[in-house]
C-alpha positions as CSV (number, residue, x, y, z in Angstrom):
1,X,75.7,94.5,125.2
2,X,75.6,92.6,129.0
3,X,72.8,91.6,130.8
4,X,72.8,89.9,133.9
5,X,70.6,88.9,137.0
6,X,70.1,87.1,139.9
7,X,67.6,86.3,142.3
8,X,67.5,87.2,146.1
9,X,64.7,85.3,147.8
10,X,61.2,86.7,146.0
11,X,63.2,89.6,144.3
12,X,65.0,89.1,140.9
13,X,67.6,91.7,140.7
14,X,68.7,92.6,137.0
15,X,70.9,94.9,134.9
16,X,71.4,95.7,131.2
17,X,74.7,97.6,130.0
18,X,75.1,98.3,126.2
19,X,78.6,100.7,125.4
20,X,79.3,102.6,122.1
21,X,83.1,102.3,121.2
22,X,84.9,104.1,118.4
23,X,88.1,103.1,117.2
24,X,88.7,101.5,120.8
25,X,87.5,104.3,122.7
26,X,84.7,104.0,125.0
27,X,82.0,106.9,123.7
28,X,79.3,106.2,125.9
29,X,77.0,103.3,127.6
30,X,73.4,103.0,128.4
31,X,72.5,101.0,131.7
32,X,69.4,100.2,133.2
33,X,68.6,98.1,136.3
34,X,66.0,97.0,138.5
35,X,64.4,94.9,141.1
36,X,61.2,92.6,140.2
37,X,59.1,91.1,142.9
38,X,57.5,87.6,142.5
39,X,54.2,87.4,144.4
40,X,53.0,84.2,143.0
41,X,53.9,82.1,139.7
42,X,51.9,83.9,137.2
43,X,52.4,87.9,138.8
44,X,55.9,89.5,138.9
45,X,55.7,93.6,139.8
46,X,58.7,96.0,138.8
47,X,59.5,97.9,142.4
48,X,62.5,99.7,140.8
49,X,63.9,101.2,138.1
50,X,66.8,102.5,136.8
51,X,67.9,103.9,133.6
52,X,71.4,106.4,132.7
53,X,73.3,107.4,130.0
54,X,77.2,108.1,130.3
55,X,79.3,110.1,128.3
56,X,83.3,109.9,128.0
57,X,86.2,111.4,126.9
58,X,89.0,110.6,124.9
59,X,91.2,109.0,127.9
60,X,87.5,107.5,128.7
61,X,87.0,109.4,131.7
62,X,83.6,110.5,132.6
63,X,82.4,113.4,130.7
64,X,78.5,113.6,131.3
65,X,75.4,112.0,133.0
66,X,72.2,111.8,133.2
67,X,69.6,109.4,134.5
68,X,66.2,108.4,136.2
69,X,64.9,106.6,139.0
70,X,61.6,105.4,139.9
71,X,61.0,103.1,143.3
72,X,57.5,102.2,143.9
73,X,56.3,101.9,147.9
74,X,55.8,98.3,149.7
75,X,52.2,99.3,149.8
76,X,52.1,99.6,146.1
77,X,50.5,103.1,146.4
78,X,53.4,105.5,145.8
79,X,56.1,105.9,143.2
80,X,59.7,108.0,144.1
81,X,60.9,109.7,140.7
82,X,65.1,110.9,140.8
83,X,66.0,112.3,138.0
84,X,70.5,113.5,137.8
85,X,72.2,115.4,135.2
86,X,76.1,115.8,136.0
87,X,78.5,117.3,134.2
88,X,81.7,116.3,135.3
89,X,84.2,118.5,133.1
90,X,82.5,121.4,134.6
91,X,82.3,120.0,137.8
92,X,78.3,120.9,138.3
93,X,75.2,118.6,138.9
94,X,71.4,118.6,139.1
95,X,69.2,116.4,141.2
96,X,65.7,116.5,141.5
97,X,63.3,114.3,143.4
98,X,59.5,114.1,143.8
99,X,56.8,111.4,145.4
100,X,54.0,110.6,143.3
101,X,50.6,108.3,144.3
102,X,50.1,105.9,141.0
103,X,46.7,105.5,140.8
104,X,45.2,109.3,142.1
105,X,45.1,111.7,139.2
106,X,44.4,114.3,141.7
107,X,46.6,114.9,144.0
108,X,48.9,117.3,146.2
109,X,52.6,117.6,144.7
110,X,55.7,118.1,146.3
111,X,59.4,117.7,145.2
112,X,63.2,119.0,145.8
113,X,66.1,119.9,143.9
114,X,69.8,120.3,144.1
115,X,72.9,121.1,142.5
116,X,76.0,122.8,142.1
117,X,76.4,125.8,139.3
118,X,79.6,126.8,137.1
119,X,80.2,129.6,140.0
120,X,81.1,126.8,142.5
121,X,77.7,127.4,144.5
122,X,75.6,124.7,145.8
123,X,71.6,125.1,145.7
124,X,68.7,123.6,146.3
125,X,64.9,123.9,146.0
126,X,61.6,122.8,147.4
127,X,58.3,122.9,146.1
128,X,54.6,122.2,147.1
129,X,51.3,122.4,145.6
130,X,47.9,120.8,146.0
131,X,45.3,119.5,142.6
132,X,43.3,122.5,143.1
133,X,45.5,125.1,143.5
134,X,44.1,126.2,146.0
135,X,47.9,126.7,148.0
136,X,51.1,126.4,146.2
137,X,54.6,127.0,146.6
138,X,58.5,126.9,146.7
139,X,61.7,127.8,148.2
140,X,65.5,128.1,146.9
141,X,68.9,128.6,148.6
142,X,72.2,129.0,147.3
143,X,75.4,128.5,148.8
144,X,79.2,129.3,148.3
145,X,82.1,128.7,150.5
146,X,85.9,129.2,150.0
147,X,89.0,130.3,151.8
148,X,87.6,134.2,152.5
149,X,84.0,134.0,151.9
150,X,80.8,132.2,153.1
151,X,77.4,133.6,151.1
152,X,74.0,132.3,151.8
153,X,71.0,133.1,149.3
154,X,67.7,132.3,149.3
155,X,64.0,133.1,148.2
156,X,60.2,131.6,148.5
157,X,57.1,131.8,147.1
158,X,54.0,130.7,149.0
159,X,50.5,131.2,147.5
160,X,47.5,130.5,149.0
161,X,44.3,131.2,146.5
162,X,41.9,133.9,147.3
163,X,43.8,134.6,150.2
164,X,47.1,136.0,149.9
165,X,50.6,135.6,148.3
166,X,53.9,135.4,150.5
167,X,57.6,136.4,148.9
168,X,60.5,136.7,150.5
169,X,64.0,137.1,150.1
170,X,67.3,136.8,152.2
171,X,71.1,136.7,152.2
172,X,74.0,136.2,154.8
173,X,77.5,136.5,154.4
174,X,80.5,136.0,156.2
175,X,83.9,137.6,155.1
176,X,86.1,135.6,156.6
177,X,89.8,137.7,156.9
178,X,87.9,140.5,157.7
179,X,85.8,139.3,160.3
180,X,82.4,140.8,159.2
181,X,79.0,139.5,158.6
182,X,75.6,140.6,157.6
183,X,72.3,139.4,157.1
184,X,69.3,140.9,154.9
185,X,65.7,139.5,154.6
186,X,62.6,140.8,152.7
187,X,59.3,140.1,152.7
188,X,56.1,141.0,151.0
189,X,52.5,139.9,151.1
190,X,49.9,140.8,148.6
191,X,46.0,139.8,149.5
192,X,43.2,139.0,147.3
193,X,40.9,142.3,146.9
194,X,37.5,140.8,147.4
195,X,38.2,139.6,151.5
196,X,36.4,141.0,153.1
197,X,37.6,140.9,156.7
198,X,40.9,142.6,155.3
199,X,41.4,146.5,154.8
200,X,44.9,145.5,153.4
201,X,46.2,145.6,149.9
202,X,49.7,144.1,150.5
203,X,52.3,144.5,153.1
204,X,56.4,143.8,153.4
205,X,59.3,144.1,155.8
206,X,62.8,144.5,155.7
207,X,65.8,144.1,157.6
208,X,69.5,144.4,157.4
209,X,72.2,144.3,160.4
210,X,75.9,142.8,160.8
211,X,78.4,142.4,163.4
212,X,79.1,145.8,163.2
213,X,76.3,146.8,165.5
214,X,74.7,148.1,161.9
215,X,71.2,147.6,161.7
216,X,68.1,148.9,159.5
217,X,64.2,148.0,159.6
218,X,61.2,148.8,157.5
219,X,57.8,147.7,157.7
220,X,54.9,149.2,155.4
221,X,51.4,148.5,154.6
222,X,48.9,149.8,151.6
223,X,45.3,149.8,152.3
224,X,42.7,149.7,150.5
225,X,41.4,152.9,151.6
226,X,44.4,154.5,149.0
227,X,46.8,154.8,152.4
228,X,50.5,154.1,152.2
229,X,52.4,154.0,155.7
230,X,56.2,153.2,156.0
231,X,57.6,153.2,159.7
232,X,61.9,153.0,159.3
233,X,65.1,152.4,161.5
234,X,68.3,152.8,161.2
235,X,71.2,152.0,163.8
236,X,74.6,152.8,162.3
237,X,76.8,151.5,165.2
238,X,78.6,154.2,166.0
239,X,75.4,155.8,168.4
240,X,73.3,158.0,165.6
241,X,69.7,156.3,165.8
242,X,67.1,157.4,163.3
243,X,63.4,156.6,163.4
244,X,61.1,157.3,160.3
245,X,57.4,157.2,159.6
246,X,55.7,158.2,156.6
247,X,52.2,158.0,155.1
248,X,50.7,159.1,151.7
249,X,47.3,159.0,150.4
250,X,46.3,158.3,147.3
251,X,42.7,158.1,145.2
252,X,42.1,156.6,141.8
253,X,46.6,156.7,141.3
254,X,46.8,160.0,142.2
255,X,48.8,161.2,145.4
256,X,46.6,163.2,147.4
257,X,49.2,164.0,150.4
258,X,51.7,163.4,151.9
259,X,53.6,163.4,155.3
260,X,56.8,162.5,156.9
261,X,57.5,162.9,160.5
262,X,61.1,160.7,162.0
263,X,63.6,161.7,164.5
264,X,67.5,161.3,164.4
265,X,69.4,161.2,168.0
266,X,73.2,160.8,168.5
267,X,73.8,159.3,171.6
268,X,77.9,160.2,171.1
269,X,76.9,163.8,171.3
270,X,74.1,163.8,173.1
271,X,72.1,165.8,170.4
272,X,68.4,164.8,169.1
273,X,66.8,166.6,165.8
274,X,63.0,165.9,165.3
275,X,61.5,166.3,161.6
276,X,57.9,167.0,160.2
277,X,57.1,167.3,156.4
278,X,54.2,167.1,154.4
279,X,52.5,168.1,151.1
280,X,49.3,168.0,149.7
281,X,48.6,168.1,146.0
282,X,45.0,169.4,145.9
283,X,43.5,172.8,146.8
284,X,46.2,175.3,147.7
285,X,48.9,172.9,147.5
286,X,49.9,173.4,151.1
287,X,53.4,172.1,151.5
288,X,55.4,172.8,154.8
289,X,58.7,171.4,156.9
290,X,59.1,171.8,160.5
291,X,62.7,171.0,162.2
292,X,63.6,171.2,166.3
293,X,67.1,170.5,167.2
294,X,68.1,169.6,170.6
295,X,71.6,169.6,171.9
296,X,71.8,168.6,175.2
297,X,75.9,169.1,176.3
298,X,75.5,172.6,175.0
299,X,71.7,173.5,176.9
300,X,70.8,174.3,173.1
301,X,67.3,174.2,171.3
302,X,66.1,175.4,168.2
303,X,63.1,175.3,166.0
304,X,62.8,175.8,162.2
305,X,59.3,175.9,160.7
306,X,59.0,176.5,156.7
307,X,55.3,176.6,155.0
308,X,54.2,177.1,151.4
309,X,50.8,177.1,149.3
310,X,49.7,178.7,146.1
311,X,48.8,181.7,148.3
312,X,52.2,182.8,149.7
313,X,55.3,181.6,152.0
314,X,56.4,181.7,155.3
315,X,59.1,180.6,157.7
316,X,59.9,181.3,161.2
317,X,62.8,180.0,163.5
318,X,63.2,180.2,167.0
319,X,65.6,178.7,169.8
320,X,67.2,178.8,172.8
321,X,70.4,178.4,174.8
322,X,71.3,178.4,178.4
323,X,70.2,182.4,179.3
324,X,69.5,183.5,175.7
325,X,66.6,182.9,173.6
326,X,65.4,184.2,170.0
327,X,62.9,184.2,167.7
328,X,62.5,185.2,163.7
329,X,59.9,185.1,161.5
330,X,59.8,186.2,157.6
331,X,56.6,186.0,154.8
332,X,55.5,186.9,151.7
333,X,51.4,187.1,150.0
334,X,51.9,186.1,146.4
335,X,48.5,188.0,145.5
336,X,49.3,191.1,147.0
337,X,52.6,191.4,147.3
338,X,52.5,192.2,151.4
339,X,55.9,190.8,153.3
340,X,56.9,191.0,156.1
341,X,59.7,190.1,159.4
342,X,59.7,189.9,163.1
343,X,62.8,189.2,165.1
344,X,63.3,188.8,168.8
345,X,65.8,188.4,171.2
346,X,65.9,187.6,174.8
347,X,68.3,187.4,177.4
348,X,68.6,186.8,181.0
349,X,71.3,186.8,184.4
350,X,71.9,183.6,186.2
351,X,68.6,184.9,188.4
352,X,66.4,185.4,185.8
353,X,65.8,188.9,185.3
354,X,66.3,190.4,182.2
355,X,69.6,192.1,180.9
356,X,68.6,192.5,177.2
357,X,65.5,192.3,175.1
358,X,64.8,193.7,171.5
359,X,62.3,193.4,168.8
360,X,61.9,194.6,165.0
361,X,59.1,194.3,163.0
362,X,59.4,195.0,159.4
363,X,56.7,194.8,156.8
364,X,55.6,196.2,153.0
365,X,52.9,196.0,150.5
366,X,52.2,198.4,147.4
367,X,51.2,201.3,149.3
368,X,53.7,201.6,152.2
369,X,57.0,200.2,154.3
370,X,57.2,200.3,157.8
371,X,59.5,199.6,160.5
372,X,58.9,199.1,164.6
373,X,61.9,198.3,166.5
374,X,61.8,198.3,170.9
375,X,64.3,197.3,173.5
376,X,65.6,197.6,176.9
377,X,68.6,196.5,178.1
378,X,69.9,196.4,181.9
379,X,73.8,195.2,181.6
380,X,76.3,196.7,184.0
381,X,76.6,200.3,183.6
382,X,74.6,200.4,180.5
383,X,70.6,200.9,181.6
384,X,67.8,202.0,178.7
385,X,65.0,201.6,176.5
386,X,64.0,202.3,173.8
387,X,61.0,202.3,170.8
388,X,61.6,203.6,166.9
389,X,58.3,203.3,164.5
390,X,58.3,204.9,161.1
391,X,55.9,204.5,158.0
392,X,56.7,205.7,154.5
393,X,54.9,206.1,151.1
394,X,56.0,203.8,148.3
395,X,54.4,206.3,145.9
396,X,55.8,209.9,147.8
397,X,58.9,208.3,149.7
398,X,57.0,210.5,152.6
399,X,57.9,209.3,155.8
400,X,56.3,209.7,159.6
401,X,56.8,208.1,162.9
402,X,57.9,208.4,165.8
403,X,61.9,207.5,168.1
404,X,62.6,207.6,171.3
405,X,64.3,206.5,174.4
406,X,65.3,206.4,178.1
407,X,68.5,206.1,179.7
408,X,67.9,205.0,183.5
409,X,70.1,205.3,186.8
410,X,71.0,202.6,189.1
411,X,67.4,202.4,190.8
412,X,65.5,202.1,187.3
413,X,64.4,205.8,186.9
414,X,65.0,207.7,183.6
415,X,68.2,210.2,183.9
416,X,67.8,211.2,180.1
417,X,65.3,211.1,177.3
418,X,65.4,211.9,173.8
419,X,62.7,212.0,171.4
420,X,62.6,212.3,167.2
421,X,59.2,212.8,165.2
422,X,58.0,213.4,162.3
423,X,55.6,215.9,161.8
424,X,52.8,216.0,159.3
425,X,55.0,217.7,156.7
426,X,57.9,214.9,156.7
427,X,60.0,217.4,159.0
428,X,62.3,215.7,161.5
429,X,61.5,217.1,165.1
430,X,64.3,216.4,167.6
431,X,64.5,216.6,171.7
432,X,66.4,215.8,174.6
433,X,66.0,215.7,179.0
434,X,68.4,215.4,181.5
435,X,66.4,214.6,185.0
């Protein structure tokens, strides 16, 4: 054991070392030291502390250490704690601060920590709180560094009572050969249920870019009402943009609807696509999809609409490009069995008037099929119209209707018509005029 001290003015400096040896090697030693303060003859105050333990190997190096520090204020009203753990085979290390007042047993708290873990990352942390708990908190990073990579990590926690709490979450990294970074934060907010001035259950935001012009953003919100809304967006960096919003409703856990409407546009091809969905999980189920694609280089448009319920099922398309334009449109009745079909086509010269146009209309239930089918076309040489209806019985295969059509000269008027029928007794009728 060795003690010494000396004094400095009014402050009496001391330290007290006791060592372990075994068979002349050094095993460990305790220390503590401090600073007293004399303010009269008869009253001596400690204003520091310190007490460690060291630990060492067999070629009594250092091995491990820990310790604790307490400094009190001039004013005699606070106290700083340190407390150290290092570990120096492994090469890591704790530290961990905090202020305390000495004579309040209520009071705020605060204090930070830092380190260095067996990966060869550094962190530290911060913490708050006050006595009643009213607000409390903390925050922690990590860091790494080497020859290729730097990495950032971090997270928080903020409460505040009958208010809200705050988490969030965030990371950055820099590959260093390769010249790329990226960044990512998250954040979500819950709120106490009995505010009244909020509709607002919790909340949260995200976020992700790099240097490689990459970036993605989402924000949602949950109300109290049972509504879920999302809003997304999405940059990839080579010129495809996406935007996304979607809402759900929900009562008592269970999903009432729910609908998605967003938008993707490529700005290297100069083509946008536009997207509706949505579902509802009460009544008839309705569930549909609608879909418009827009190609701008190519004068191109078309329109895709899907729909379904307990009922039946539908879908229809239609579009359109430079001079042509079309149209289809298909569905069935679960119940009775009735489908149907439409299909149109349209086309027109560089002056607008038409050169073709044709439409069919199919449909079918469990009594009868029939069949409607029209057009004209004015294309070069080639001048006519035309219209073909039939009916037949599912039941007797019978079959009645009606085909016929003009061929026209160069000034419009009809040079040739034809005509089929059937007559009441399923026989084909046929004729033909030459003007």
């Amino acid at each position: 054991m060795c003690k010494f001290w000396y004094q400095l003015g009014n402050e009496i400096h001391f330290e007290i070392k006791f060592q372990k040896v075994n068979n002349n090697i050094l095993e460990y030693e305790n220390v503590e030291k401090g600073i007293l303060i004399q303010s009269s003859r008869s009253n001596i105050d400690m204003i520091e502390l310190m007490t460690f333990k060291i630990y060492f190997n067999s070629d009594e190096a250092k091995k491990y250490e820990k310790g604790l520090s307490q400094k009190i204020s001039d004013d005699k009203i606070n106290v700083l704690i340190e407390k150290w753990i290092t570990d120096y085979e492994n090469d890591i290390y704790e530290k961990e601060k905090y202020p305390r007042k000495i004579n309040e047993l209520k009071q705020d708290i605060q204090g930070e920590r830092e380190g260095k873990n067996l990966h060869g990352q550094y962190w530290n942390e911060r913490w708050y709180g006050s006595w009643d708990k009213k607000y409390q908190g903390w925050k922690k990073q990590t860091f790494e560094e080497n020859e290729s990579v730097r990495l950032e990590l971090g997270e928080s926690h903020d409460q505040t009572s009958e208010v809200s709490i705050r988490n969030e979450q965030w990371q950055e990294k820099l590959e260093k050969q390769n010249d790329y970074w990226e960044n990512s934060w998250e954040q979500i907010i819950s709120y106490d249920q009995n505010l009244q001035n909020c509709d607002l259950v919790r909340e949260g935001k995200k976020s992700f870019k790099n240097n490689r012009s990459y970036i993605y953003q989402e924000e949602w919100k949950e109300y109290k009402s049972g509504e879920i809304k999302v809003v997304k967006f999405k940059d990839d960096g080579f010129g495809q943009k996406n935007h996304e919003y979607y809402s759900l409703f929900k009562k008592d856990d269970i999903i009432e609807y729910e609908l998605k409407q967003g938008s993707i546009e490529d700005v290297s091809k100069n083509v946008k696509v536009e997207i509706s969905q949505g579902k509802t999980f009460k009544g008839l189920y309705d569930e549909w999809n609608n879909e418009r694609i827009v190609d701008f280089n190519q004068g191109f448009e078309k329109v895709s609409n899907t729909g379904k319920n307990h009922l039946g099922e539908w879908k229809e398309t239609w579009g359109e490009q430079n001079n042509v334009k079309w149209a289809y449109k298909e569905g069935t009745n679960f119940f009775t069995s009735e489908q149907w079909k439409e299909e149109w086509y349209e086309k027109r010269s560089s002056q607008n008037e038409i050169e073709e146009h044709k439409v069919e209309k199919w449909g079918r239930n469990n009594q009868e099929e029939w069949n409607e089918k029209w057009g004209e076309v004015y294309n070069g040489d080639k001048k006519e119209k035309w219209a073909d209806k039939w009916t037949v019985d599912i039941q007797s295969g019978y079959k009645r209707g009606v085909n016929w059509g003009h061929q026209l000269d160069e000034e419009l008027k009809p040079k040739h018509h034809w005509v089929e029928q059937w007559d009441n007794n399923g026989t084909i009728v046929k004729r033909q005029e030459n003007y």
